[in-house]
C-alpha positions in Angstrom: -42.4 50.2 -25.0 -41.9 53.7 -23.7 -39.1 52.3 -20.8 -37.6 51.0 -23.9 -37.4 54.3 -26.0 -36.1 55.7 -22.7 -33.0 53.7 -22.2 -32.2 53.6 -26.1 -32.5 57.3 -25.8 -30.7 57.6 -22.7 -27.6 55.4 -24.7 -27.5 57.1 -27.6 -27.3 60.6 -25.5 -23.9 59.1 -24.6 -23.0 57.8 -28.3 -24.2 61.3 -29.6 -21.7 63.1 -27.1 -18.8 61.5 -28.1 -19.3 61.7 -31.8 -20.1 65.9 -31.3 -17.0 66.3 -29.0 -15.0 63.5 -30.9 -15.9 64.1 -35.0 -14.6 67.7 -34.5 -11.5 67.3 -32.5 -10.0 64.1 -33.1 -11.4 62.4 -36.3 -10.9 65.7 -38.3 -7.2 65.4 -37.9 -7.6 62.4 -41.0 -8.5 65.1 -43.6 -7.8 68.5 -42.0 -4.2 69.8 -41.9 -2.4 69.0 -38.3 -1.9 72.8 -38.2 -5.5 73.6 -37.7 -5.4 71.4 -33.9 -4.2 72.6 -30.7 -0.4 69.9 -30.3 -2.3 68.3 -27.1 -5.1 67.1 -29.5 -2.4 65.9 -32.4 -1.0 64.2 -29.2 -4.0 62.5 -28.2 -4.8 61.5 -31.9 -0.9 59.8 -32.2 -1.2 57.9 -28.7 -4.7 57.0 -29.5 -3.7 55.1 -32.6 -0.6 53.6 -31.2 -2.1 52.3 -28.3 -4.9 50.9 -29.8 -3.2 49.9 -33.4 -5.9 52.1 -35.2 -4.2 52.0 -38.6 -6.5 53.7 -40.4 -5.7 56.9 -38.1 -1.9 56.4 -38.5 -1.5 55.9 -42.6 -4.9 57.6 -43.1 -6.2 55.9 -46.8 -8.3 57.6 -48.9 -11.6 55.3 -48.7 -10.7 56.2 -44.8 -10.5 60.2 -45.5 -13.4 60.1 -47.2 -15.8 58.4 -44.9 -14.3 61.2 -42.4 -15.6 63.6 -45.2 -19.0 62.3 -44.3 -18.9 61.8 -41.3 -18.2 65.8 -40.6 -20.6 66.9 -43.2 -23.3 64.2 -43.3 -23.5 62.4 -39.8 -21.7 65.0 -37.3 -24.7 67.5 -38.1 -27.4 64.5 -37.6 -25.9 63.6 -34.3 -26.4 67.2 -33.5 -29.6 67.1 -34.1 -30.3 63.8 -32.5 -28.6 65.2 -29.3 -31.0 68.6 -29.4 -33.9 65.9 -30.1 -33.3 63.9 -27.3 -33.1 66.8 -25.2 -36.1 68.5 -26.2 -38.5 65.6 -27.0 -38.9 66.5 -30.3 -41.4 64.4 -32.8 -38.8 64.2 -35.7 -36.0 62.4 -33.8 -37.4 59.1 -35.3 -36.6 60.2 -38.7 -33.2 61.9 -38.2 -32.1 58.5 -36.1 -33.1 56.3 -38.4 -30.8 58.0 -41.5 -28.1 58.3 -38.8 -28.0 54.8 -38.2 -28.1 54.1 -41.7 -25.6 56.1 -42.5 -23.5 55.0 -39.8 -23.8 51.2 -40.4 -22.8 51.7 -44.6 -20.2 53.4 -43.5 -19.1 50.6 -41.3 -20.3 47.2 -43.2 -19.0 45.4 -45.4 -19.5 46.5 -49.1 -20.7 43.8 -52.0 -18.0 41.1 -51.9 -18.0 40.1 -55.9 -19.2 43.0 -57.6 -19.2 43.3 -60.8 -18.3 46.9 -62.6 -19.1 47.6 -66.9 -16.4 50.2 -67.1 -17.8 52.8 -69.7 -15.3 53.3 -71.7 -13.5 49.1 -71.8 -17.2 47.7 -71.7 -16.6 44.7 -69.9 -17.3 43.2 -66.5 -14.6 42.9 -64.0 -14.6 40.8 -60.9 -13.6 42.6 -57.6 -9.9 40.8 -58.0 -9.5 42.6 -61.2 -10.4 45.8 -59.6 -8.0 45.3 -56.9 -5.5 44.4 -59.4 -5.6 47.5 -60.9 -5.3 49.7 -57.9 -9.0 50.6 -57.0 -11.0 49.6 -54.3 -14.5 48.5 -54.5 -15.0 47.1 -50.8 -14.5 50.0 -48.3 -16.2 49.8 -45.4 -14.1 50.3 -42.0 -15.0 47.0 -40.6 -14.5 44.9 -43.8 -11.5 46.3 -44.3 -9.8 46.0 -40.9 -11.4 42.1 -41.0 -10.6 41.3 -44.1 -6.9 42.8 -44.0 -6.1 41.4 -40.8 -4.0 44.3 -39.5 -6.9 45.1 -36.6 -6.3 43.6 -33.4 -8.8 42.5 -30.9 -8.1 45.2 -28.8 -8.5 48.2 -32.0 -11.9 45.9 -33.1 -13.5 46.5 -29.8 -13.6 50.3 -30.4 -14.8 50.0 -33.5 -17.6 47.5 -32.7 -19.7 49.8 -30.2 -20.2 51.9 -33.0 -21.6 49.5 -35.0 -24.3 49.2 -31.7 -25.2 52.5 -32.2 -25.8 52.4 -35.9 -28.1 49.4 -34.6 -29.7 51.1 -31.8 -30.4 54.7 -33.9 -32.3 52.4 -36.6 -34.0 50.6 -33.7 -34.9 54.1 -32.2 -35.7 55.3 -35.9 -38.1 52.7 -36.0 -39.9 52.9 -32.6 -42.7 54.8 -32.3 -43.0 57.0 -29.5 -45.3 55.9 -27.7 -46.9 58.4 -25.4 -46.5 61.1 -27.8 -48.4 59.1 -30.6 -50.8 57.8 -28.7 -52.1 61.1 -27.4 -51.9 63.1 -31.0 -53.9 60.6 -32.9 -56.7 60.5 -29.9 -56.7 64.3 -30.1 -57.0 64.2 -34.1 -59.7 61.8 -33.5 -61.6 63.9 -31.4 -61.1 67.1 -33.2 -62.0 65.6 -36.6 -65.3 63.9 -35.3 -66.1 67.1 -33.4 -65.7 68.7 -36.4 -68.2 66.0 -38.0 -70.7 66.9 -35.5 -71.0 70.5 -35.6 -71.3 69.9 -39.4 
């Protein structure tokens, strides 16, 4: 098990690289003004979403701004964290991977196909075909919406889908004890409490 926790740590070194280097400097650009980026990183944002059809990037919808919003304020500081916990061996990495990887996989998923909304002030239930009738969105998530619209291409879904690996992979890791370390802390507990018993 502890080979295991090695080589999803090792991977999501990588993933947690990107996102600190990438979140800032290129995904920003959806909800920051372009004035705020050096032109070679405006650049790289422009080819990067022609070349791979990344709509989202080019007409930059609101549901899409927003999940930016969180990304920067919720998940960029997490990934931080997981980076310095990965590096240091540190006991809570478990906790802040597995809320990572939630967060990352609702922001991905698809939402709740038929749900059904009591608007406050009508009082009545509307199906999700009413909502969309009416101009608001219900179903958000990045990968429902690029699936669903079909304006992603093969080629844009394949950048899109390794995140959704590490969304898996930071729950996985979230949810893997680590070994060694847990092992040897409740042996010492053990001991110390029935020494404790002794002297007593």
């Amino acid at each position: 098990m502890g080979a295991l926790v090695k080589l999803i740590d090792v991977i999501l070194f990588v993933f947690f690289v990107v996102i600190v280097l990438g979140a800032p400097l290129l995904d920003a650009q959806a909800c920051l003004p372009e004035s705020l980026f050096p032109d070679f990183l405006v650049e790289l944002n422009a080819w990067y979403a022609h070349k791979f059809g990344d709509y989202l990037v080019a007409e930059k919808p609101h549901f899409f701004v927003g999940l930016v919003w969180l990304e920067l304020f919720f998940q960029w500081p997490l990934a931080v964290l997981n980076l310095y916990g990965i590096w240091a061996a540190k006991s809570w990495l478990s906790t802040t991977c597995l809320i990572y990887g939630a967060s990352v996989l609702t922001s991905l998923l698809r939402g709740v196909q038929a749900l059904p909304i009591k608007l406050p002030s009508v009082g009545e239930n509307l199906k999700q075909q009413d909502v969309a009738k009416s101009g608001s969105k219900v179903d958000v998530a990045i990968l429902s919406e690029m699936i669903g619209s079909g304006k992603a291409s093969d080629k844009l879904l394949t950048v899109y889908f390794p995140f959704l690996g590490l969304g898996v992979l930071a729950i996985l890791r979230g949810l893997l004890a680590q070994s060694g370390k847990t092992a040897s802390s409740s042996t010492v507990a053990e001991g110390s409490s029935l020494g404790r018993k002794k002297r007593a």
